[in-house]
BALUMBA-323599 format. One line per field, with one value per residue (C-alpha): x, y, z; residue number from 1. Coordinates in pm, whole numbers, plus 50000, padded with zeros to 5 digits. Layout:
c1 <- X;...
c2 <- Y;...
c3 <- Z;...
seq <- NUM;...
END
This chain:
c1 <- 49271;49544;49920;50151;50329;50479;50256;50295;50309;50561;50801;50781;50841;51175;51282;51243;51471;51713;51785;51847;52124;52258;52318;52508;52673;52797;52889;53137;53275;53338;53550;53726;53787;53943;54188;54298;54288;54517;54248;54275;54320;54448;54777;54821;54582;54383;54453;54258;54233;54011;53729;53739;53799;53508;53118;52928;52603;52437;52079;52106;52187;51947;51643;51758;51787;51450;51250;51465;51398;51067;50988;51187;50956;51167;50914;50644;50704;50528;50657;50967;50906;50823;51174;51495;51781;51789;52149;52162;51817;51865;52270;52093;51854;52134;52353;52087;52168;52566;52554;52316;52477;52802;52612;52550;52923;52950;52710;52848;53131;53317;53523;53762;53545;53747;53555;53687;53467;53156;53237;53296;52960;52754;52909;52873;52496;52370;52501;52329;52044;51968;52067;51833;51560;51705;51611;51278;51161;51319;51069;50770;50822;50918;50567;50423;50109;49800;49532;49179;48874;48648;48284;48045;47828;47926;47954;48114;48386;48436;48474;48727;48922;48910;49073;49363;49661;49710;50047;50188;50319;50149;50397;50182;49862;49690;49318;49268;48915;48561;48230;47912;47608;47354;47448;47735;47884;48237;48367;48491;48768;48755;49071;49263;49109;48858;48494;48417;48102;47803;47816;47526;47888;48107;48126;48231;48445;48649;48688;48818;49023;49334;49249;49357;49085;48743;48697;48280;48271;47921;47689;47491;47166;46846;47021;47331;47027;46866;47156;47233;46920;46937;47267;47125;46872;46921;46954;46676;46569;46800;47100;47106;47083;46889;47097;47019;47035;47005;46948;47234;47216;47460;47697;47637;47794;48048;48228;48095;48094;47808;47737;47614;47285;46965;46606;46422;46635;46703;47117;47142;47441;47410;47516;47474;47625;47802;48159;48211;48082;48365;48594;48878;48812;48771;49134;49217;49149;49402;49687;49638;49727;49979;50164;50118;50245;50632;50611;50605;50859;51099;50970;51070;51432;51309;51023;51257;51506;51138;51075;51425;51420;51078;51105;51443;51289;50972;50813;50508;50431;50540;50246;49898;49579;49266;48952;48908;48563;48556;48352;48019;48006;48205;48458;48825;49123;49418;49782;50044;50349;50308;50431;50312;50341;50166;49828;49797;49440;49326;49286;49167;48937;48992;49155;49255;49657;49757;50089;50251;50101;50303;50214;50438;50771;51116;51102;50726;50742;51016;50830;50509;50716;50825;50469;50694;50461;50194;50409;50223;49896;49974;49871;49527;49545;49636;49346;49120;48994;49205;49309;49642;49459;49150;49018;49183;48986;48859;48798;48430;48397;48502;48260;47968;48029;48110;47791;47617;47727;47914;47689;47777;48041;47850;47943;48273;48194;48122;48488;48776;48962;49313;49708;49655;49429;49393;49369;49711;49893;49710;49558;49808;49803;49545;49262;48957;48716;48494;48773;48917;48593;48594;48866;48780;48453;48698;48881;48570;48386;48728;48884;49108;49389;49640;49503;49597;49953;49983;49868;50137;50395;50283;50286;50687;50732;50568;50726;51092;50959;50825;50498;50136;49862
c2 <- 51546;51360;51444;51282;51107;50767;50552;50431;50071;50113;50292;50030;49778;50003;50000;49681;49575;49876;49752;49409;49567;49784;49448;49287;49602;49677;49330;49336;49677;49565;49303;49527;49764;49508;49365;49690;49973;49995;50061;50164;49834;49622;49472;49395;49384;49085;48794;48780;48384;48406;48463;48109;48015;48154;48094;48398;48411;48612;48444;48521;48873;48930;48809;48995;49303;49304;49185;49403;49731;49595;49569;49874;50062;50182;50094;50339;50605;50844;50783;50816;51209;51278;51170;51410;51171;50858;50719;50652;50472;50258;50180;50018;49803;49673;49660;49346;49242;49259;49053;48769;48714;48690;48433;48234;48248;48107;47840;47700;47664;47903;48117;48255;48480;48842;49074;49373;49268;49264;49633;49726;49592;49724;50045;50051;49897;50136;50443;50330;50221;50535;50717;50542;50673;51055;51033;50853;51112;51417;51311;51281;51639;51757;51560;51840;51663;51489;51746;51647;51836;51718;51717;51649;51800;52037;51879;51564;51768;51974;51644;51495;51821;51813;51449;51553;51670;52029;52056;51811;51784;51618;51642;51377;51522;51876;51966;52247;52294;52210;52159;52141;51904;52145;52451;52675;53016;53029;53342;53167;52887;52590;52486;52733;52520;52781;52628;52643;52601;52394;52044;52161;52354;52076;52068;52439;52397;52088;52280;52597;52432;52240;51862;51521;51339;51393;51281;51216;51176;50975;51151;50891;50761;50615;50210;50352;50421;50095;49909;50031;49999;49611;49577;49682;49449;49139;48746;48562;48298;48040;48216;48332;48639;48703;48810;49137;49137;49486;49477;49647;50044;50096;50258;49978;49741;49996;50016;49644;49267;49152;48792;48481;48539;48592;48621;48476;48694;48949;48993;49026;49179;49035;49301;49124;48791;48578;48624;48334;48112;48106;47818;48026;48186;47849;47760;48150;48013;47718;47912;48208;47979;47814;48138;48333;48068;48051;48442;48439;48219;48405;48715;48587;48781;49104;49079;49050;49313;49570;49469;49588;49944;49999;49895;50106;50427;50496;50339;50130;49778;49624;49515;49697;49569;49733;49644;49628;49497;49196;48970;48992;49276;49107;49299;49103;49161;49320;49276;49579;49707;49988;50332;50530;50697;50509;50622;50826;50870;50894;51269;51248;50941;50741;50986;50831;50881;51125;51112;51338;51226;51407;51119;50841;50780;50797;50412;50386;50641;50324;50031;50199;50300;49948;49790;49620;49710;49467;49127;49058;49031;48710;48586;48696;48541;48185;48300;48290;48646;48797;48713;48782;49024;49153;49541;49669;49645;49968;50035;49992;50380;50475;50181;50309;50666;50519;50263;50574;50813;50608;50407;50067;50068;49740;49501;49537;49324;49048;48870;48863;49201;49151;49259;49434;49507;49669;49983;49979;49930;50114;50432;50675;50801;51040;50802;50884;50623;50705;50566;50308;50153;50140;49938;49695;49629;49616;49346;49168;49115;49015;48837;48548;48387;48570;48899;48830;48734;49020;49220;49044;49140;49523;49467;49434;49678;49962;49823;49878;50211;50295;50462;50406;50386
c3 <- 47558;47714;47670;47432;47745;47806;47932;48347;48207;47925;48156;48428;48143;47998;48390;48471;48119;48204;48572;48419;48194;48445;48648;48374;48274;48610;48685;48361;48452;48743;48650;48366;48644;48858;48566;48405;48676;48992;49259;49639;49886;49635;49585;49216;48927;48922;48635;48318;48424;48724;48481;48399;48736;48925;48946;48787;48995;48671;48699;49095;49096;48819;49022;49333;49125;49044;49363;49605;49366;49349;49770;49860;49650;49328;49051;49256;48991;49148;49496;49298;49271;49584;49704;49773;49748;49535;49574;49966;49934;49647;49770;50102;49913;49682;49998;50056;49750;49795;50161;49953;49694;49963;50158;49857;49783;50132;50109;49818;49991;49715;49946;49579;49439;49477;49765;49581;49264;49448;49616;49252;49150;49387;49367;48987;49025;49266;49058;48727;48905;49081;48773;48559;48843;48829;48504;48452;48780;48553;48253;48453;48643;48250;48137;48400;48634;48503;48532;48693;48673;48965;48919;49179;49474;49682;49932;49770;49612;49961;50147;49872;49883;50280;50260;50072;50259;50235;50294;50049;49671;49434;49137;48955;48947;48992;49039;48769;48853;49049;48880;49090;48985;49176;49021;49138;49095;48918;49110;49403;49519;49731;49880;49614;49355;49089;49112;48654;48666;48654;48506;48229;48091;48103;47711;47686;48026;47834;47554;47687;48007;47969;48118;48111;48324;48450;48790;48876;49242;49308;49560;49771;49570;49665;49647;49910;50159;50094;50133;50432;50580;50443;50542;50922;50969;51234;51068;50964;51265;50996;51089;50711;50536;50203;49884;49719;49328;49131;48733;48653;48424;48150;48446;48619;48325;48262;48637;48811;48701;48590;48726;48555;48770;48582;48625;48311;48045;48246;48380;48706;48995;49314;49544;49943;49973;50229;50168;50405;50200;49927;49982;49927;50270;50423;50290;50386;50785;50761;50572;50839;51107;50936;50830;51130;51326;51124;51109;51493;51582;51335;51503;51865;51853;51738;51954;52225;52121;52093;52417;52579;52389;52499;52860;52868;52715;52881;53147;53174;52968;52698;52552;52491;52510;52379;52250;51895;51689;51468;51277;51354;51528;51820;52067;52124;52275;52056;52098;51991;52112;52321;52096;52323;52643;52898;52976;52681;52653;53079;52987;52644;52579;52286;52040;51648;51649;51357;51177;51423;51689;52049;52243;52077;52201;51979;51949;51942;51635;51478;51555;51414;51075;51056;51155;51451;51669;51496;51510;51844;51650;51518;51827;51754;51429;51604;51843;51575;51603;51300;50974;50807;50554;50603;50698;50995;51323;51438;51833;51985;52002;51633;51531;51671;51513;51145;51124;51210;50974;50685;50463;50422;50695;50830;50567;50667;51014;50804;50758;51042;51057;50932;51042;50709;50409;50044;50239;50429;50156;49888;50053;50313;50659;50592;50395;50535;50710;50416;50169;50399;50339;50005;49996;50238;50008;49740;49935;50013;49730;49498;49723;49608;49782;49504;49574;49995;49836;49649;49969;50186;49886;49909;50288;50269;50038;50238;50535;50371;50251;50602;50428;50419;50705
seq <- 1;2;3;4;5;6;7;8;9;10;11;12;13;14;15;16;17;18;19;20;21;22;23;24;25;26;27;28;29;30;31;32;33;34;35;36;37;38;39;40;41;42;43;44;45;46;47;48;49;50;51;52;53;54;55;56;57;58;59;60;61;62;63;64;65;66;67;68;69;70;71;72;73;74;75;76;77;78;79;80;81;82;83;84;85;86;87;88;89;90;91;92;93;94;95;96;97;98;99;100;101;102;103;104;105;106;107;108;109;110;111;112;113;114;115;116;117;118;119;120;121;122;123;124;125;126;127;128;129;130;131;132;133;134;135;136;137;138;139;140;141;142;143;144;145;146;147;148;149;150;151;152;153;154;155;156;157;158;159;160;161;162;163;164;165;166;167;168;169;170;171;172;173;174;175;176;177;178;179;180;181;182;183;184;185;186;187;188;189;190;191;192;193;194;195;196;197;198;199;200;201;202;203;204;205;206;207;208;209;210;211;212;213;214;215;216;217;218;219;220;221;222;223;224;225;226;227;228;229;230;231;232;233;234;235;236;237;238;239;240;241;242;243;244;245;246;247;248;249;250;251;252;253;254;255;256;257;258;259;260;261;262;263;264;265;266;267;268;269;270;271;272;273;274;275;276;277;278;279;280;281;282;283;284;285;286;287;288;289;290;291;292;293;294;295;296;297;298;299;300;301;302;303;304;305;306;307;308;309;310;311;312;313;314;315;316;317;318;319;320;321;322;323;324;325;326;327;328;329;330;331;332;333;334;335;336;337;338;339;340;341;342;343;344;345;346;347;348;349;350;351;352;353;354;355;356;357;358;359;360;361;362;363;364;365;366;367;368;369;370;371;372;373;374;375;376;377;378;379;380;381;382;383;384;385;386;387;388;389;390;391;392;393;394;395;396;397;398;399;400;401;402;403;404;405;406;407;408;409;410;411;412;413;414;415;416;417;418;419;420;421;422;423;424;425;426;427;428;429;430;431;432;433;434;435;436;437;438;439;440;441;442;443;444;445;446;447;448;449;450;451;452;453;454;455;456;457;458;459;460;461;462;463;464;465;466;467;468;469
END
């Protein structure tokens, strides 16, 4: 059923080798530019000779070429189409590139490489590489979106389509239809998305409806309740809790990892454990403290400069304190910025902020984009109530409401909350606390010391990009 399309992988792969061309490409031309072409600001045309003369920084501007694309976002293909203007955006990322590789110039003490060359390059580099993304975007719209079928309850599939935002493009993917597992009419929309049927007519439905994937959203069963109710129950008088281990259906196989567990001959998936007692988060506690500490004394200027703007723009503190849950169950003290006006919430109560949320202030609304307002949370992780990554503390009152009514949401207490998480950096503004979670589990049971790298990575990059939650 699926489209004859490049694949997501092959054209990151074509990307990656066509940014490393455009680098050397533009590099030359800018040199052959420079030799055989009188330009504006220049004197003469410069001598065939200071080839040989100079330092070519090739390796250097290769690398940067590909991690600055990489952390301001430009191998996000589908980010990539929902963007207006690609050359003013990719000129300011290899504008970091241009004042590196003149600081490495300077280091070296190699003051004779020609300025105008590097102007040339980067002007020639930012053109091909934002033409290169005009184009791969152009193929992808031309491809036309990945269509989904969604099949679930009614509720399920009212719930997922409630999450989405309604106001926003998806030029990658389009819901072409619903199909209910309890039986539903087909004369009637959701959401302006047809309902096709019932899920007994899926075999007629694929073969008459144009679709590319089947999504099966999973209604709650009889083990969600049970682990719940498990995951609710006070500690043993040891302190400890016992494990839970499930012999695994074929879906089970299929989606999960199987452990080496086993009972007899019979495989095994042990679904409660201790995350704590991994010795990767043990090594996780002394790196946090390490880490956080360097990241705050680099931090100390622009935490001063955030400091000025905010005291000068609204009035009220600089910093804001609030009470946030965290491993365990227990309530701490958090540290942010303040983004908003002060005393936001006397009328309200404790209100989640949305994405265009009235009360923030002009600079609160910037240091919130660029998660500025966060850097004071590494005193929490020196504290020892955070973690560098880790699901994002939730307040006392929002707690209360989610172990109540989300499934699950409980096993999240069981590891420090973290300055970020799979969730911040993978899901949007709008994920709900339903989804949030999901990650976080995610998070929990893989965790590894390279996936909290890879985490911190994604944190930059959707810093630079000013998206996500």
């Amino acid at each position: 059923m699926r489209r004859n399309t490049l694949s997501y992988q092959t054209t990151l792969l074509w990307l990656v080798f066509a940014d490393l061309l455009c680098v050397l490409c533009a590099y030359g031309g800018a040199f052959f530019l420079r030799v055989h072409f009188p330009l504006p600001f220049t004197a003469d045309f410069l001598p065939p000779s200071r080839l040989e003369e100079v330092s070519h920084p090739l390796f250097f501007l290769l690398a940067t070429q590909v991690v600055l694309l990489y952390f301001f976002g430009f191998y996000e293909l589908h980010a990539l189409q929902h963007r207006g203007r690609l050359v003013t955006p990719v000129a300011a990322a290899l504008g970091v590139q241009l004042l590196t590789t003149t600081a490495w110039y300077f280091f070296r003490g190699d003051l004779s490489f020609p300025r105008s060359v590097l102007i040339l390059f980067w002007f020639l580099n930012t053109l091909g590489v934002a033409g290169l993304r005009r184009w791969v975007v152009q193929r992808l719209r031309q491809a036309g979106p990945q269509r989904i079928l969604v099949v679930g309850t009614e509720t399920d599939i009212q719930a997922f389509l409630a999450g989405l935002p309604e106001l926003r493009p998806f030029p990658e993917f389009a819901i072409a239809g619903l199909v209910s597992l309890n039986g539903h009419s087909n004369q009637r929309e959701d959401y302006g998305v047809p309902w096709m049927g019932s899920a007994d007519e899926l075999p007629r439905i694929l073969q008459e409806a144009p679709v590319d994937d089947v999504l099966l959203l999973s209604p709650a069963t009889w083990k969600d309740v049970l682990v719940d109710r498990l995951l609710r129950l006070p500690a043993q008088p040891t302190g400890a809790r016992p494990r839970l281990l499930v012999v695994p259906s074929m879906y089970d196989i299929l989606v999960g990892r199987v452990s080496s567990l086993q009972l007899h001959d019979v495989p095994l998936v042990e679904v409660l454990k201790n995350p704590r007692e991994d010795l990767e988060f043990f090594i996780k506690g002394i790196l946090d403290k390490g880490i956080a500490g360097l990241l705050l004394i680099l931090n100390v200027p622009i935490l001063c400069l955030a400091a000025v703007l905010i005291k000068a723009t609204s009035p009220g503190p600089v910093l804001y304190c609030q009470q946030r849950v965290g491993q365990g169950g227990k309530e701490f003290t958090l540290y942010k910025l303040r983004t908003m006006m002060d005393g936001a919430e006397q009328e309200t109560g404790p209100v989640l902020a949305g994405p265009e949320d009235e009360r923030v202030t002009w600079i609160g609304r910037f240091l919130r984009d660029s998660r500025i307002d966060e850097i004071p949370q590494l005193g929490n992780v020196l504290n020892g109530t955070m973690s560098l990554v880790g699901p994002r503390p939730e307040r006392p009152e929002f707690v209360g409401e989610f172990l109540r009514t989300i499934p699950g949401y409980a096993e999240r207490l069981q590891v420090k909350p973290g300055l970020t998480g799979l969730a911040q950096v993978d899901g949007e503004y709008h994920t709900t606390a339903e989804y949030k979670l999901k990650y976080d589990l995610a998070y929990i049971y893989n965790h590894s010391l390279w996936l909290d790298l890879r985490i911190m990575a994604e944190t930059v990059k959707v810093m630079l990009a000013r998206r996500g939650v």
